[in-house]
N, C-alpha and C positions, 0 to 999 in steps of 0.2 A: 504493500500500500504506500501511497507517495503522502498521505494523508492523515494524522495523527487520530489515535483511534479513539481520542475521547472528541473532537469536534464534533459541533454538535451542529446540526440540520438551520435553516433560518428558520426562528420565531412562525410560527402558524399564524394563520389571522386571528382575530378575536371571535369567538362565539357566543352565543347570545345564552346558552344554557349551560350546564355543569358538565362537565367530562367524567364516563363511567369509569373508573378502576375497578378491576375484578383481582383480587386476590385467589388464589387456587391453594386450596386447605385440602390434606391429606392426613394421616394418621402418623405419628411421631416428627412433623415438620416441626425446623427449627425455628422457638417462638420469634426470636430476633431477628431472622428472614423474612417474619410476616411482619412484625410490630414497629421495624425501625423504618422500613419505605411508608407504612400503612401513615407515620407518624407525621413523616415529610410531607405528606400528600394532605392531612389535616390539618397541619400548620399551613400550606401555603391556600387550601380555602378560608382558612381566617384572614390572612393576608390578601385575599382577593376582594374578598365581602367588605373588609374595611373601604377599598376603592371604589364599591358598588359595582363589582365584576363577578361570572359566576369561576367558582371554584371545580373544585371535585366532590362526584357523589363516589364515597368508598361502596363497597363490598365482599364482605367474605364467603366464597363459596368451596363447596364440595362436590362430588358426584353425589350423593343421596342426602346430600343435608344435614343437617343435628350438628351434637358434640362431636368436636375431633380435637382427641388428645394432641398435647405439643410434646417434644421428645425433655421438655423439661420438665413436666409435669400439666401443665396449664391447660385446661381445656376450652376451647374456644368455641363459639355459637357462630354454625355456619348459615348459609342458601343452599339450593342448589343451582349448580352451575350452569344444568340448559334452562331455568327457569329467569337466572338472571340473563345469560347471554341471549336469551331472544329479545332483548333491549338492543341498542345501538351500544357496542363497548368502544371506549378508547384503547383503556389499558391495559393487557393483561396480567399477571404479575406471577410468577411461580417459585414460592420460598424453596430451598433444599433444607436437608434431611441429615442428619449428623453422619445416621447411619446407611445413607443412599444406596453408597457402591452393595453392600448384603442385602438391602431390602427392595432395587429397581425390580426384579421380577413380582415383587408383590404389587406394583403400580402399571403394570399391562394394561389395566380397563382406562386409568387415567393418562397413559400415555396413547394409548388410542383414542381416549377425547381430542385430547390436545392435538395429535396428527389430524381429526376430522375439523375441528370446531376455533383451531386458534387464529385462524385466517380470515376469520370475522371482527376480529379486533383489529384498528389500526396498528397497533405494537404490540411486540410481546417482549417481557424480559424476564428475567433470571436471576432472584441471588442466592448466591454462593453454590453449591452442589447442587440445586435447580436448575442448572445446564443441563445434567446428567437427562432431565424427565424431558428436555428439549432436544435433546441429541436422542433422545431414543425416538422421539417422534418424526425424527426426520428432518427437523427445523433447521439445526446446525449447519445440513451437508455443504460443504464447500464454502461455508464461511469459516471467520474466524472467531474463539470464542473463550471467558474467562471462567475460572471457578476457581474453588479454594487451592491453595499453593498444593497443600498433600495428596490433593488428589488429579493434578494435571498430566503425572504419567499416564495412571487409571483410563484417563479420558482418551487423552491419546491414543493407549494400546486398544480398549473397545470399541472406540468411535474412529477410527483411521479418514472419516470425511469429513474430521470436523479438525480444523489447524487450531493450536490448540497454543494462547497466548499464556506463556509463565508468568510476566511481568506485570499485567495491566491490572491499575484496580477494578473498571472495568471496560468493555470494551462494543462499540455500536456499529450493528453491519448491516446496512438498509433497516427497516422494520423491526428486527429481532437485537438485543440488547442483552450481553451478557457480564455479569458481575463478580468478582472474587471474594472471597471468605467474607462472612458474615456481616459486618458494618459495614463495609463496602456498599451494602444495600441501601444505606443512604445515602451516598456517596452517586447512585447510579439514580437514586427518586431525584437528589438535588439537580442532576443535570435534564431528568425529563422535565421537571418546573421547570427549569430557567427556557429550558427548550418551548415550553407552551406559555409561558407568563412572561419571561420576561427575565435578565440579571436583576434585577431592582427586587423582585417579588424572592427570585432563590437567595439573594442578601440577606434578606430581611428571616428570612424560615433559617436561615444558617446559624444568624444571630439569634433568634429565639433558643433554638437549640443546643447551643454553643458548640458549632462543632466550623469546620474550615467550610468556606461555601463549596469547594470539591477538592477531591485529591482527583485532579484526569486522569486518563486511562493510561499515561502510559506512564504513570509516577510506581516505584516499584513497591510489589505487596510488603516485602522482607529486605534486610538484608542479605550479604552473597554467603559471610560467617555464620549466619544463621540457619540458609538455608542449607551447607552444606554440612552444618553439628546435625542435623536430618538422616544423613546420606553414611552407609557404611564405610567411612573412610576417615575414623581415627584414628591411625593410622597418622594422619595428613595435619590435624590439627595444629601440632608447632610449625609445618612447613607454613600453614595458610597465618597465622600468627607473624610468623618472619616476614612473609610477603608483604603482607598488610605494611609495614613497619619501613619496607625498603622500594614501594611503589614509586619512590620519587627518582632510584636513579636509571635514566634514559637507555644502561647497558645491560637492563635485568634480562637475561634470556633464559631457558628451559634448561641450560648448561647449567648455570646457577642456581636453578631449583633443585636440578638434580643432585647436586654436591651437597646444598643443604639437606638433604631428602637422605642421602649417606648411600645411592642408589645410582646404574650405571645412566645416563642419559634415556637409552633405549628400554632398559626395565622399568627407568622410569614413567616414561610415557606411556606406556603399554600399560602399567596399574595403574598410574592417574587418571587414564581416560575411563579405565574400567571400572575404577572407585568412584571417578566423579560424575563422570558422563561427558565433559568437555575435555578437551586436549591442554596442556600447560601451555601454552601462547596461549590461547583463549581464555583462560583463565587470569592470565596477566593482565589481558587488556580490558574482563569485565572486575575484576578487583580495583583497576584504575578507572574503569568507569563509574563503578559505586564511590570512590574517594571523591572526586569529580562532582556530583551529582551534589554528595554531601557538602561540599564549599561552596557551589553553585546557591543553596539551597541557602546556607548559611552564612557565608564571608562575604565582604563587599569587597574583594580581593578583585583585579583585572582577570577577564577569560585568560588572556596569555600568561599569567603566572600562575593562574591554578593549573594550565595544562602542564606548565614544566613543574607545577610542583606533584604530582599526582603521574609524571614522569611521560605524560604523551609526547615530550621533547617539542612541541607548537600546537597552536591555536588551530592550526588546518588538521595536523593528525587528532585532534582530540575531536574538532568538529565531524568529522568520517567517522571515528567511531559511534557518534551520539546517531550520527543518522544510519548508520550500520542495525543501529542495535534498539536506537528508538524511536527513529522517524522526525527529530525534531535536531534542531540547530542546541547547544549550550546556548546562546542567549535567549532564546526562545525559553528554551528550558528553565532559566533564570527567570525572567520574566511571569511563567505561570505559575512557581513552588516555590519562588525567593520569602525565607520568612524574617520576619524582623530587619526589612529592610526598609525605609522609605524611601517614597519613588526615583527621589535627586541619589541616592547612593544605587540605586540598581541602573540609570541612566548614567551614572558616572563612570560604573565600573565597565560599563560598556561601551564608552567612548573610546 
């Protein structure tokens, strides 16, 4: 995509009536899947109503209606689902399941709704392992799509036609809208408000809620040490410690991991790639891209000397990398997740 995966669509016209959300309630969904978008979405009709605009009519449905336990305990009072969807829906919304990947076979009837029934809503989206109930339905194929970090292999190896984003919090592909691990889910209602209301209206629900008005799609779930104390390869831990630590000098190459590593060059690479999944240059250069990100993010430092410091040796190698790997320029990137900066020190450091 040439095209950064949280940008969001122009603003719809105004309508003169409420926009339907349908929320999709199954048994053991995760409350916070349902509760954290449902919340966006009634904060920004109080914020609409204030202006004398219509907001959103909620709804929570099921296949047969009633009580549907949450996997936290909580039992929620549903619809049902074709009694609401023969209304006009805007939104559709589908929470995941803690325990999805063991229990998708138990959701057949409802992923066969959704394959018949979800192409009556103008959108449909996804949070967190709510992918999962979308890709079974067929929704996914040949896009691209988010869910919780642990389970992006998962998705990958049983969905192979859905490409399958590690990084995004979350991620928008025509109509279909998908989201990573659990508050993310707000993160993905904030961007449908501002999409249908307006910046001014998603400001305003952000600030009630006290939360950032978005993390975009392509800001990352985790960090790289984090995601990889995950991954069988402790093994690697001091090596990935040391790295962190020597990311600034411009001659680190796989020689030198391998020496620190106490391992031959070629041994090495051969179990790094097998522990980690990525090859040690690649590793170098997403460890320097997370250092990067993180200054970006935070320092009022010049792009050119966070790339030499963070070891891309220039302002050009470090920009290849940001568009290699996220689709967006560093100052771009500065510009939408710079935090504690005011505006003259993020326009400074970029002169």
């Amino acid at each position: 995509m040439t095209e950064h995966a949280q940008q969001l669509e122009p603003a719809l016209q105004p309508v003169d009536h409420p926009r339907a959300v349908v929320f999709v309630a199954y048994p053991q969904m995760g409350l916070l899947d349902l509760t954290g978008a449902q919340t966006v979405f009634w904060a920004a009709t109080k914020a609409m109503a204030a202006q004398g605009r219509p907001g959103y009519r909620l709804h929570t449905a099921s296949l047969d209606g009633g009580l549907q336990p949450t996997a936290e305990g909580l039992v929620v009072a549903t619809e049902t689902l074709d009694d609401v969807m023969a209304q006009a829906v805007d939104t559709l919304v589908v929470p995941g399941a803690p325990d999805i990947i063991r229990t998708l076979p138990d959701h057949a009837a409802l992923v066969a709704w959704l394959r018949r029934v979800a192409v009556k809503a103008r959108r449909t989206a996804s949070v967190c392992s709510g992918t999962f109930l979308l890709a079974s339905a067929g929704l996914l194929d040949g896009r691209r799509a988010a869910t919780h970090w642990a389970m992006c292999e998962v998705l990958r190896r049983d969905f192979p036609a859905v490409q399958v984003d590690h990084e995004s919090i979350f991620v928008q592909q025509g109509t279909v809208w998908t989201s990573a691990g659990v508050s993310a889910g707000i993160d993905l209602a904030l961007a449908l408000v501002e999409q249908d209301c307006g910046r001014e209206v998603a400001m305003q629900v952000a600030r009630e809620l006290v939360v950032f008005l978005k993390r975009p799609g392509g800001q990352a779930q985790f960090s790289e040490l984090l995601k990889l104390q995950g991954r069988d390869c402790s093994e690697f831990e001091a090596l990935h410690l040391w790295l962190n630590a020597h990311l600034g000098d411009p001659r680190l190459t796989v020689e030198h991991l391998a020496e620190q590593a106490h391992m031959s060059v070629r041994n090495f690479t051969r179990v790094y790639k097998l522990k980690t999944g990525r090859t040690p240059a690649k590793a170098i250069e997403v460890f320097r891209l997370e250092a990067a990100r993180r200054l970006l993010e935070s320092a009022d430092s010049h792009i050119e000397q966070i790339a030499r410091q963070c070891g891309f040796g220039s302002e050009e190698r470090m920009r290849l990398a940001f568009q290699r790997h996220l689709a967006v320029t560093p100052r771009d990137y500065r510009a939408r997740f710079a935090r504690n900066l005011s505006l003259a020190e993020i326009q400074g450091s970029l002169a």
